[in-house]
LOTIKOL-131365 format. One record per atom (N, C-alpha, C): residue in three letters; x, y, z. Coordinates in steps of 0.02 Angstrom, whole numbers, padded with zeros to 5 digits, always signed. Layout:
N
ALAXYZ ...
This chain:
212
UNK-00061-01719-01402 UNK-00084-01748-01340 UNK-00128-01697-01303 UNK-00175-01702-01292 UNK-00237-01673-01255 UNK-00238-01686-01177 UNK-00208-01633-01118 UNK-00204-01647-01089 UNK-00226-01593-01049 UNK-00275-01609-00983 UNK-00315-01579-00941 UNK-00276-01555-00883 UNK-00292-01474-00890 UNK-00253-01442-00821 UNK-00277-01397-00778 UNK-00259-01370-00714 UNK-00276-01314-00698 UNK-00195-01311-00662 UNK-00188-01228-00652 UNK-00140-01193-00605 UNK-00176-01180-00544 UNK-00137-01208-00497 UNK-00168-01200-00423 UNK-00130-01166-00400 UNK-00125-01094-00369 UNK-00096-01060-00331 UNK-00114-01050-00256 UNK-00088-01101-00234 UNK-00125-01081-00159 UNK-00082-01089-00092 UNK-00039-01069-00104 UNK+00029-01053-00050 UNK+00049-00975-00052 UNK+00062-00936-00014 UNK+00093-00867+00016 UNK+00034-00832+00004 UNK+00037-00762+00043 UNK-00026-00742+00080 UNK-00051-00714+00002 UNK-00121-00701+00017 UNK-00183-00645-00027 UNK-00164-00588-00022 UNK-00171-00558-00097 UNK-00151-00488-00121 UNK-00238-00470-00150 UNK-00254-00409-00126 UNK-00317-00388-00150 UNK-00319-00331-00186 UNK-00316-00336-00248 UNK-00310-00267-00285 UNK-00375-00209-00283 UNK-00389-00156-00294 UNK-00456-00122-00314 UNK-00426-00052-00324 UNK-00475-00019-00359 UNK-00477+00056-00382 UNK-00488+00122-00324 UNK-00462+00137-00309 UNK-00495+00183-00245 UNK-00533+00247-00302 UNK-00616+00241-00288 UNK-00659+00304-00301 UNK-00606+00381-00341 UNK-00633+00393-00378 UNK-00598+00432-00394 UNK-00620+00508-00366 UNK-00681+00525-00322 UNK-00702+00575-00303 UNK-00692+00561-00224 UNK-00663+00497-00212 UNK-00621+00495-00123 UNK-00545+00522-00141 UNK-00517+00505-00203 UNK-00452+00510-00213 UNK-00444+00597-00196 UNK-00494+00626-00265 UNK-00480+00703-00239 UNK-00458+00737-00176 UNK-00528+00712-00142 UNK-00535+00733-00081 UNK-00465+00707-00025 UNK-00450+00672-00028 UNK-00377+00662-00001 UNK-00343+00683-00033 UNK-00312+00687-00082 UNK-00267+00747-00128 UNK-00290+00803-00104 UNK-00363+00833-00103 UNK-00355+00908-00074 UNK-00333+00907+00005 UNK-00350+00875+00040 UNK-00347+00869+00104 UNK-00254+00873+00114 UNK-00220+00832+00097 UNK-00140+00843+00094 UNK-00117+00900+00057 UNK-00144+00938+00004 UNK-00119+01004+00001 UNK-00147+01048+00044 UNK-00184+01033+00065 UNK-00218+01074+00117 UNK-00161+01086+00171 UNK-00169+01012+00202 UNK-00108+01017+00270 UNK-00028+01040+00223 UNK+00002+01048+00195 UNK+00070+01031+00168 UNK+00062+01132+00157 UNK+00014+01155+00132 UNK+00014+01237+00139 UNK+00014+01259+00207 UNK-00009+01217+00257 UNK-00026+01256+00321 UNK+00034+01231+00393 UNK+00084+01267+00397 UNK+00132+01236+00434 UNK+00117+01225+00491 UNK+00059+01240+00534 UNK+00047+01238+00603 UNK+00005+01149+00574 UNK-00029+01131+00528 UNK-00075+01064+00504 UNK+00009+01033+00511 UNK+00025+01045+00455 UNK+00091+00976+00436 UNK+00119+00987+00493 UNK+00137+01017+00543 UNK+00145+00993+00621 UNK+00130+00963+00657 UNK+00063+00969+00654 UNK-00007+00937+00708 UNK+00010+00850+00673 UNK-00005+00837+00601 UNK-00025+00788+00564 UNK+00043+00746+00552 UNK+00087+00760+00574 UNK+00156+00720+00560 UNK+00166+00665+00607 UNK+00174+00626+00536 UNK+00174+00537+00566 UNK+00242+00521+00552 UNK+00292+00536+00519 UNK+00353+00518+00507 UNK+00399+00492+00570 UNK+00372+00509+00635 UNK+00412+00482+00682 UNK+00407+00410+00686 UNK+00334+00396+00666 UNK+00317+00337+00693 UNK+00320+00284+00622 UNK+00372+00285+00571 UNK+00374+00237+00518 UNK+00447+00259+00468 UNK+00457+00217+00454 UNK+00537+00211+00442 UNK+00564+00234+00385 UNK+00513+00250+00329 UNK+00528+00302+00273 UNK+00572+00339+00278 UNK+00628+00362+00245 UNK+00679+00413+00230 UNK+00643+00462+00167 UNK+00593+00479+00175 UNK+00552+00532+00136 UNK+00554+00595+00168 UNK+00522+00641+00117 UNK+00518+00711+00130 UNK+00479+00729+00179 UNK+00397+00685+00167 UNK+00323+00694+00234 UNK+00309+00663+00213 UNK+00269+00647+00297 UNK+00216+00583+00298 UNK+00178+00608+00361 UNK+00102+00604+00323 UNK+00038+00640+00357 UNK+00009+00581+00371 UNK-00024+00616+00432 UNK-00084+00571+00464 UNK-00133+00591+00439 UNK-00181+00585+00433 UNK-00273+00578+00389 UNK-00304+00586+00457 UNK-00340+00662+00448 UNK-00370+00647+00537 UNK-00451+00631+00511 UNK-00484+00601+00610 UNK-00531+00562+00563 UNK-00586+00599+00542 UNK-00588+00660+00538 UNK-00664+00702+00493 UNK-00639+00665+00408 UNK-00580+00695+00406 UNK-00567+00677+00355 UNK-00583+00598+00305 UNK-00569+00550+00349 UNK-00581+00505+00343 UNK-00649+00476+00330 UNK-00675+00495+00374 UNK-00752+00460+00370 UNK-00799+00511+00316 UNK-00777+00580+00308 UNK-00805+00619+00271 UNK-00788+00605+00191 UNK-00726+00585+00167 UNK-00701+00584+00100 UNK-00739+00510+00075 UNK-00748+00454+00129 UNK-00773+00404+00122 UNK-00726+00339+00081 UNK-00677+00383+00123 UNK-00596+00336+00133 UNK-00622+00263+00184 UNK-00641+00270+00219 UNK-00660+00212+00297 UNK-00706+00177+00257 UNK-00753+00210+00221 UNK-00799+00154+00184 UNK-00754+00121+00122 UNK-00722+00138+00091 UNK-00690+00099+00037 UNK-00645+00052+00061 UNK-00619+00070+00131 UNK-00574+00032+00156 UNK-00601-00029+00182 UNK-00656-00022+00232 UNK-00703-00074+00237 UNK-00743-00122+00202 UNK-00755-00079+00145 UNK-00801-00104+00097 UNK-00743-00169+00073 UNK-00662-00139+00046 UNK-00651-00200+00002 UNK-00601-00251+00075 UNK-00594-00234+00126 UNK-00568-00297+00173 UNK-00648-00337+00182 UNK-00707-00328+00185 UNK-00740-00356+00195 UNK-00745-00407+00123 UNK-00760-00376+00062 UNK-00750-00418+00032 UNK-00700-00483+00010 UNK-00640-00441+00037 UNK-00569-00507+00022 UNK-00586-00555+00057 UNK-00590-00527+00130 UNK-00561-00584+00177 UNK-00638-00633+00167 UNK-00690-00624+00157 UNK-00763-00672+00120 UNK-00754-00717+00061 UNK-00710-00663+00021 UNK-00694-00720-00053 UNK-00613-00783-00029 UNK-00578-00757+00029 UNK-00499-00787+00038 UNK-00543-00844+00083 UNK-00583-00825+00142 UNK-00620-00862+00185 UNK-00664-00904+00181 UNK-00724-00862+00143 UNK-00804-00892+00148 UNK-00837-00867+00226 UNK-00795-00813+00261 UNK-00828-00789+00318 UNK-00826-00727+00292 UNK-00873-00682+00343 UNK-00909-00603+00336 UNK-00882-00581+00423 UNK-00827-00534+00396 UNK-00792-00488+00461 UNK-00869-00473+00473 UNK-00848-00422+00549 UNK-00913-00420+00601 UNK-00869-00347+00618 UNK-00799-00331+00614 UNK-00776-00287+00640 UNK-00719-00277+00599 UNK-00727-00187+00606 UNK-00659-00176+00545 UNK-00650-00100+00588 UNK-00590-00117+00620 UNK-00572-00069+00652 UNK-00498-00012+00643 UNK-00513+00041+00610 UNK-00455+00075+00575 UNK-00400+00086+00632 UNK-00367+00076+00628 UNK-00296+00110+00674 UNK-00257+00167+00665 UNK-00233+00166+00589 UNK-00213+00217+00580 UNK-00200+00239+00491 UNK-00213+00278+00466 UNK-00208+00302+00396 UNK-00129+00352+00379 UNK-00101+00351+00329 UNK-00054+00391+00317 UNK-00034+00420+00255 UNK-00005+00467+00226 UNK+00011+00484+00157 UNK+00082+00492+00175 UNK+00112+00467+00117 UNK+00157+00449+00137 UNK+00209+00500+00054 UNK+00254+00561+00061 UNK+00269+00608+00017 UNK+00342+00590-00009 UNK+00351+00563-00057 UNK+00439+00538-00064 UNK+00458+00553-00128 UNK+00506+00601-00142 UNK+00535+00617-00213 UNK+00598+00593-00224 UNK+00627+00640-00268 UNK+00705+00560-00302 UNK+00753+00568-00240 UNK+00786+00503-00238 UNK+00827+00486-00191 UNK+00786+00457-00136 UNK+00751+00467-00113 UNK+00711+00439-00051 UNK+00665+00372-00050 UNK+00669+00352-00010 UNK+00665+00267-00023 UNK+00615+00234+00057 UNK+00566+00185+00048 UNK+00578+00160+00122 UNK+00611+00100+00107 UNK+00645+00082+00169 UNK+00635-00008+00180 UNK+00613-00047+00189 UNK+00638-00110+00189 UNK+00589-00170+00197 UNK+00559-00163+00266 UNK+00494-00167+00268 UNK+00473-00143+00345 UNK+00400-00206+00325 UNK+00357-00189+00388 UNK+00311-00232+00388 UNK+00277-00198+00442 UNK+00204-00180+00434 UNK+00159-00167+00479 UNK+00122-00203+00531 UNK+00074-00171+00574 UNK+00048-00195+00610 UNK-00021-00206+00604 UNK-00057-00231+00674 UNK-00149-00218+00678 UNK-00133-00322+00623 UNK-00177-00322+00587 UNK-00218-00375+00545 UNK-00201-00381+00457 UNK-00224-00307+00429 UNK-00226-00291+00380 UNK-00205-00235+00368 UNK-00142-00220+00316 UNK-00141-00173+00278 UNK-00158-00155+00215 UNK-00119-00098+00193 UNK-00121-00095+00114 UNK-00072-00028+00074 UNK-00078-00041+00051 UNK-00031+00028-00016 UNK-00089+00048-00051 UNK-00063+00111-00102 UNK-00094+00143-00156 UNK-00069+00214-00169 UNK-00099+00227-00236 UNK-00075+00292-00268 UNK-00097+00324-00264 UNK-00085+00398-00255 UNK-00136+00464-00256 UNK-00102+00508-00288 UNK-00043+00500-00299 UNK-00013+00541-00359 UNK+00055+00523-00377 UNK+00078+00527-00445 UNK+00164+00519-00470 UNK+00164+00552-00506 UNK+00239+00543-00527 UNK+00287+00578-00585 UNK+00266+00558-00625 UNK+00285+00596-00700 UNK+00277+00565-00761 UNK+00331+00501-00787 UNK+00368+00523-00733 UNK+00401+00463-00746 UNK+00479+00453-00701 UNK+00489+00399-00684 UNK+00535+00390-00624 UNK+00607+00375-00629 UNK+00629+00373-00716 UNK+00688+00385-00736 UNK+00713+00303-00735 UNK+00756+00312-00766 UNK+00793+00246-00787 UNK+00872+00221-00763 UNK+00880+00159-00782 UNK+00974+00149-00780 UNK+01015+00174-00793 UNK+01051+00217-00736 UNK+01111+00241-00765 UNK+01153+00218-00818 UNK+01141+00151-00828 UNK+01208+00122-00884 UNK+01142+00083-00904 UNK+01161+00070-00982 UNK+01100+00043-01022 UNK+01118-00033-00994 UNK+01061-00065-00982 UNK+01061-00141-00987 UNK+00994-00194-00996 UNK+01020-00229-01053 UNK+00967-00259-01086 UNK+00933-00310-01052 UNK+00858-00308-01050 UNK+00825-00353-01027 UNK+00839-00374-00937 UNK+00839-00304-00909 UNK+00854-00287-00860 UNK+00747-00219-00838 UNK+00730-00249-00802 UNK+00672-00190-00796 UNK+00697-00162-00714 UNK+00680-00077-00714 UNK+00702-00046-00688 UNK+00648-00023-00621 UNK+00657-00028-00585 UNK+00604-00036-00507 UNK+00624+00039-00484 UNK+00652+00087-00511 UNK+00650+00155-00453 UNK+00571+00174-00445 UNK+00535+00198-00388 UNK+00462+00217-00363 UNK+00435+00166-00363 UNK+00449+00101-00385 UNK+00397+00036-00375 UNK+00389+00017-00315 UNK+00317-00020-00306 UNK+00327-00032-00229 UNK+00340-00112-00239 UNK+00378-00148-00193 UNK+00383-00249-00200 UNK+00363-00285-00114 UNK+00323-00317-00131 UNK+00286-00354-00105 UNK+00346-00403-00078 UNK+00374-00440+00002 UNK+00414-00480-00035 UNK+00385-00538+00050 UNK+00408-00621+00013 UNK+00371-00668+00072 UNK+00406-00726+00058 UNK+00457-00742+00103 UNK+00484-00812+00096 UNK+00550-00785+00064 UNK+00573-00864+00022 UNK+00629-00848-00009 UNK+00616-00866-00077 UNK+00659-00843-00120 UNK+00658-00896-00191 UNK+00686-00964-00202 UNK+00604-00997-00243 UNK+00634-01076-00223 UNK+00599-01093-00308 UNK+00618-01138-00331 UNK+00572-01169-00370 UNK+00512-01167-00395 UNK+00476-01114-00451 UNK+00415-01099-00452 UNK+00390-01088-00404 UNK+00408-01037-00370 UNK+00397-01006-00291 UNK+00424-00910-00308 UNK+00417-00864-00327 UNK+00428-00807-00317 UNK+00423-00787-00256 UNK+00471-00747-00214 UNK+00480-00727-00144 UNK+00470-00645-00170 UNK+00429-00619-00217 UNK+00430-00564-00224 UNK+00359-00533-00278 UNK+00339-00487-00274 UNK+00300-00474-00298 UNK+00296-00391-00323 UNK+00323-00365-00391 UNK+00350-00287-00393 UNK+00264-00271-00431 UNK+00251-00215-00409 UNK+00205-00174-00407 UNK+00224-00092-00457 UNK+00202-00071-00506 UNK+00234-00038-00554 UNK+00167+00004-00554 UNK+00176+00052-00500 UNK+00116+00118-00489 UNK+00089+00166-00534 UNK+00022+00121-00534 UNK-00027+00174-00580 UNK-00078+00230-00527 UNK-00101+00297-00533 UNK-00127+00325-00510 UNK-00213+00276-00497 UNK-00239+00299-00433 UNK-00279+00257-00403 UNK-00299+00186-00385 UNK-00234+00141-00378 UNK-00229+00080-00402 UNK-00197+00062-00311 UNK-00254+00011-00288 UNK-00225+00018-00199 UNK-00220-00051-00191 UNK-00167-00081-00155 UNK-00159-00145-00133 UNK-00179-00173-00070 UNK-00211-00213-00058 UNK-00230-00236+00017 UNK-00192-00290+00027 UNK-00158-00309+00097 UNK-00108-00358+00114 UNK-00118-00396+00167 UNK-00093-00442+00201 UNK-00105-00445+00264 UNK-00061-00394+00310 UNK-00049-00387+00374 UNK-00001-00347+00405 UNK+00063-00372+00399 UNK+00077-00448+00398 UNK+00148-00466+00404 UNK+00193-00468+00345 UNK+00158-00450+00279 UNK+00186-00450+00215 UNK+00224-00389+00218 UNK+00319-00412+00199 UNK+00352-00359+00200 UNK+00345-00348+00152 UNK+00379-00257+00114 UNK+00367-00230+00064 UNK+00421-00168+00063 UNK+00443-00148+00013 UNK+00484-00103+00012 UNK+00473-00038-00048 UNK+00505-00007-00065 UNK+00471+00057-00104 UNK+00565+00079-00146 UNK+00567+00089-00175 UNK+00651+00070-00206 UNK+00661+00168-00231 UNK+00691+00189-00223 UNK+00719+00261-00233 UNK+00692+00274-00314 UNK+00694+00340-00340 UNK+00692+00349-00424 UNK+00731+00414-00406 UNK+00729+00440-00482 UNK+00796+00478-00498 UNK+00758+00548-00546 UNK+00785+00579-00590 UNK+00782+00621-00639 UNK+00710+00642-00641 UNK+00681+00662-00575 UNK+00645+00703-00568 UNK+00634+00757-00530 UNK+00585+00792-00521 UNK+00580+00829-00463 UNK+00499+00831-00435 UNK+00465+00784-00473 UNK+00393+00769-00462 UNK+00374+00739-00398 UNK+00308+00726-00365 UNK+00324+00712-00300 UNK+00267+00631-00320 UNK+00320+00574-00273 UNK+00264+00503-00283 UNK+00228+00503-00229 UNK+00158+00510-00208 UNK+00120+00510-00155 UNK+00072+00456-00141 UNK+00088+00412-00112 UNK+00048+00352-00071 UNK+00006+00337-00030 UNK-00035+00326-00009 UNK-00075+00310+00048 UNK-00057+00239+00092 UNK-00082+00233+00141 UNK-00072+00163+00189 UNK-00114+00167+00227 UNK-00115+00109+00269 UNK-00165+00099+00333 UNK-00160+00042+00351 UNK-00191+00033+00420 UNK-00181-00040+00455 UNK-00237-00028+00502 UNK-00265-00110+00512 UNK-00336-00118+00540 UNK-00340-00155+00567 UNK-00392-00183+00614 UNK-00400-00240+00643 UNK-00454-00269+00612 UNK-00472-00335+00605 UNK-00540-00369+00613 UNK-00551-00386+00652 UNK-00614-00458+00670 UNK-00615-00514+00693 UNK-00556-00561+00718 UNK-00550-00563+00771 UNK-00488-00614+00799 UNK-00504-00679+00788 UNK-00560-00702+00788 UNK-00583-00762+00779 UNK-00581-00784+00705 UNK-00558-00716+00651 UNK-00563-00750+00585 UNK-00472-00739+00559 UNK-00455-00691+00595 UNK-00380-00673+00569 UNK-00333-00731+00630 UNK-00366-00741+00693 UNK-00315-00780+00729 UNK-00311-00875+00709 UNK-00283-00896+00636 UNK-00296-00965+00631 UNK-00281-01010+00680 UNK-00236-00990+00703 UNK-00197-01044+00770 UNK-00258-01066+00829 UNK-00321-01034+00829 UNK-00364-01036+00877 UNK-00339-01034+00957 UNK-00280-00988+00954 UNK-00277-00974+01022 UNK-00303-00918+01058 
């Protein structure tokens, strides 16, 4: 029987994947060993008050840095493109709020949290070789320590309320702000998993659907 189909996915929010530059990546990798050697910087640059991580550090990105590594342009560059391909509109305004690196080795975990501003996102700037496994063997069981999960709704019927993310170096996620997400502990290392984030504003007229 010959029968004509497509898969329509078009319920729970847009996930925008892309590569972050690999000569911006450096430059933020040097920039965080930079601050993390200099104790009066990782003073100045500490964001950990303000986000719920149970990690080791979490730096702020100040903005020379930013606009110089040409972090603000990649960031811009691909919200402009999502929200054009999710929409069919062209933001007018992309306004950074705040950037972070975010430093977490074994045992340390965030929670389910959820940002602010419009748009966020995740990504890698550095891991372990590897984030260790199940204490007790179990089959056909996959193991989430350092993964980051996407999670929206509940589980229903060809409906996933979750979305696990299995971190490759330079590999950055764009979200909306209200997509919760969590980051799950790893074990049998001593390597450090290092992340990036951020949250932005656009256009109110294109992110506010309710037209209020």
């Amino acid at each position: 029987m010959d029968i004509k189909y497509k898969l329509i996915k078009n319920f729970g929010p847009s996930i925008f994947a892309a590569k972050i530059p690999n000569d911006v990546m450096v430059k933020l990798n040097h920039y965080v060993d930079q601050t993390i050697e200099s104790q009066k910087k990782s003073k100045e640059q500490n964001y950990g008050e303000n986000l719920v991580g149970d990690v080791t550090q979490e730096i702020k990105i100040d903005k020379n840095t930013i606009q110089d590594s040409g972090w603000l342009n990649f960031l811009g560059t691909c919200t402009k493109k999502w929200i054009e391909l999710e929409t069919n509109k062209k933001i007018t305004k992309f306004n950074l709020k705040q950037t972070w690196v975010v430093r977490q080795f074994k045992n340390e975990y965030n929670p389910v949290h959820w940002h602010s501003g419009h748009i966020s996102g995740a990504g890698f700037l550095k891991l372990p070789k590897s984030f260790g496994n199940f204490t007790q063997k179990k089959q056909n069981k996959n193991y989430c320590g350092g993964h980051l999960e996407l999670i929206h709704g509940s589980r229903m019927f060809l409906s996933s309320s979750k979305f696990e993310i299995i971190p490759q170096v330079g590999d950055f996620y764009f979200f909306p702000n209200y997509l919760m997400h969590t980051v799950y502990p790893f074990k049998d290392t001593d390597e450090e998993r290092r992340s990036i984030s951020f949250n932005a504003t656009i256009d109110d007229s294109i992110y506010n659907v309710y037209g209020n």
